[in-house]
C-alpha positions in Angstrom: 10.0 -1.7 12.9 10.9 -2.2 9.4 13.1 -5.0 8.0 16.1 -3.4 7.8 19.2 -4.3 4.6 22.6 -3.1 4.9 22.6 -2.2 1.2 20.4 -3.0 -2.2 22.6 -5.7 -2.6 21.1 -7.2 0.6 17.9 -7.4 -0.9 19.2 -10.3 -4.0 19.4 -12.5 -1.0 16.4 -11.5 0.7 14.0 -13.0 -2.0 11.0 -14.9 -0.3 11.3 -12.7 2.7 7.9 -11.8 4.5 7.5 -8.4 6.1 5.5 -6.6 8.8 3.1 -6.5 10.3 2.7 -2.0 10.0 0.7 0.1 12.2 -2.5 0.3 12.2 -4.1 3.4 10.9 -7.9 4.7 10.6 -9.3 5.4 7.3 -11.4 8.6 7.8 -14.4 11.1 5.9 -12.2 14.0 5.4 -8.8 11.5 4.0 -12.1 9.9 1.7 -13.1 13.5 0.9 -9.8 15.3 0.0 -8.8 12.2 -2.6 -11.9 12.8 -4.5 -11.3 16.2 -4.6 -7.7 15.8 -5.5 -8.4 13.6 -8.3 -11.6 14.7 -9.4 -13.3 10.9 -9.1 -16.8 12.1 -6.9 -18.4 9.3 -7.2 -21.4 9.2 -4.2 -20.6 5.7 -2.5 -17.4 7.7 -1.8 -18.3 11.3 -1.2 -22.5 11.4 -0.4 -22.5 10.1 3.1 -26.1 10.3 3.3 -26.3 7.8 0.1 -23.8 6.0 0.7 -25.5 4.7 3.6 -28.2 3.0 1.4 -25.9 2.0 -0.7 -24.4 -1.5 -0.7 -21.9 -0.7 1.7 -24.2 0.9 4.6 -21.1 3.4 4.5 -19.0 5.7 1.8 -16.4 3.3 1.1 -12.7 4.8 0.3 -11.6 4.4 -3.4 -9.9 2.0 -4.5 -7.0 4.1 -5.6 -6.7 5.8 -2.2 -6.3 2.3 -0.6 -3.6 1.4 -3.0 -1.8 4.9 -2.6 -1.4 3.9 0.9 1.2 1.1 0.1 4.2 4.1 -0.3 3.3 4.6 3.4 2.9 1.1 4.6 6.3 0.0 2.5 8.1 2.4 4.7 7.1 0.7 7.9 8.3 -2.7 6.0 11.6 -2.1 4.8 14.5 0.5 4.9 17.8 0.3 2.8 20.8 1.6 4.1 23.5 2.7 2.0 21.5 4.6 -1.2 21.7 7.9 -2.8 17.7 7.2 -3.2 15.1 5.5 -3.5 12.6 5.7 -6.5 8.7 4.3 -6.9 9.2 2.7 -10.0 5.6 1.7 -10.4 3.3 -1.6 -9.8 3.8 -4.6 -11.0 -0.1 -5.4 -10.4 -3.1 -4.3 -8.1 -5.7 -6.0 -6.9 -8.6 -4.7 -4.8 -10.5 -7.9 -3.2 -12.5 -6.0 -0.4 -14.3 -2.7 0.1 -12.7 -0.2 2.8 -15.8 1.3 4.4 -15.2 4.4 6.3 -13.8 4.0 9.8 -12.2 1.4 9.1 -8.5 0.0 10.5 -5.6 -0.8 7.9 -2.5 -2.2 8.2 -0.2 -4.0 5.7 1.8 -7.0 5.6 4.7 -7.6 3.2 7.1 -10.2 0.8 10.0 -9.3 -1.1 8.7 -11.2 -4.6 11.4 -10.5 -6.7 15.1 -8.5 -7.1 17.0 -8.0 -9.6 20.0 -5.7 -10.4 20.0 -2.6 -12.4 22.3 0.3 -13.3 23.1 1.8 -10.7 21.3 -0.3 -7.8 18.8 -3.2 -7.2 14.9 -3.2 -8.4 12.7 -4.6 -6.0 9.3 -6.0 -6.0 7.2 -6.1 -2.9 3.7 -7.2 -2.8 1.8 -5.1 0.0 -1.0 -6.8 1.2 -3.1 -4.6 2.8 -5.6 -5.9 5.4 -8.7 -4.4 6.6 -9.4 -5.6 10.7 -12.3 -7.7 10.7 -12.0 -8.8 7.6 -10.8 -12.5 6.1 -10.1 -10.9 2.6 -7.4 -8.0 1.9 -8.9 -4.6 1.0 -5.6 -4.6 -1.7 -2.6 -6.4 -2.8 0.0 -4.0 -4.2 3.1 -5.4 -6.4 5.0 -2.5 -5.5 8.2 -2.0 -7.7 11.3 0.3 -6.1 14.8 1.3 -7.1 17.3 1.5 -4.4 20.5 3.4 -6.0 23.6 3.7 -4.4 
């Protein structure tokens, strides 16, 4: 269940809050496979199963992008606003990617409201997604995620 705030106002106060844990979810071939395609980034230790495996990985390994894209999914399992008009992706802040996500393997994401601030129309927050892989004693990404919530 997400943390949930009666209103962007809700989240000046909630500075310092942690969120999570999500769901887990399975990162698979074909999700590896249709990223590349979609953004045109065929690089073998992604795509080439066959080399991957001799690669330094023993597996394709997803992209680094495709691990941070998951965040916008993750942040909805962390935190719903009540009370907007919308909510925009305003960006990142800053991304980090300290571990490879071989194929197969189990994601989920933690959370921590880092920063919020006012801004016309609604708040601006910053929440830095940390996105574990199971097994593993370093994050596959840490996402500053930046989001309007307009009322």
């Amino acid at each position: 269940m997400p943390a949930s705030f009666a209103g962007p106002a809700a989240l000046l106060s909630a500075v310092g809050t942690e969120l999570g844990p999500t769901d887990w979810i399975t990162i698979t071939q074909d999700q590896i496979d249709k990223f590349a395609e979609a953004t045109l980034d065929n690089q073998w230790i992604h795509v080439d199963t066959e080399r991957a495996k001799q690669g330094p990985f023993g597996a394709p390994i997803a992209h680094g992008y495709l691990t941070m894209s998951l965040a916008s999914h993750f942040l909805a399992q962390l935190v719903h606003v009540s009370g907007i008009s919308m909510g925009i992706n305003y960006g990142v802040d800053k991304v980090r990617f300290p571990s490879p996500v071989p194929v197969g393997s189990r994601l989920r994401a933690r959370g921590e409201i880092v920063d919020a601030k006012e801004v016309p129309g609604g708040v601006q927050a910053t929440v830095r997604v940390t996105i574990e892989r199971e097994g593993s004693d370093k994050p596959a990404a840490v996402v500053d995620t930046v989001s309007r919530y307009l009322t």
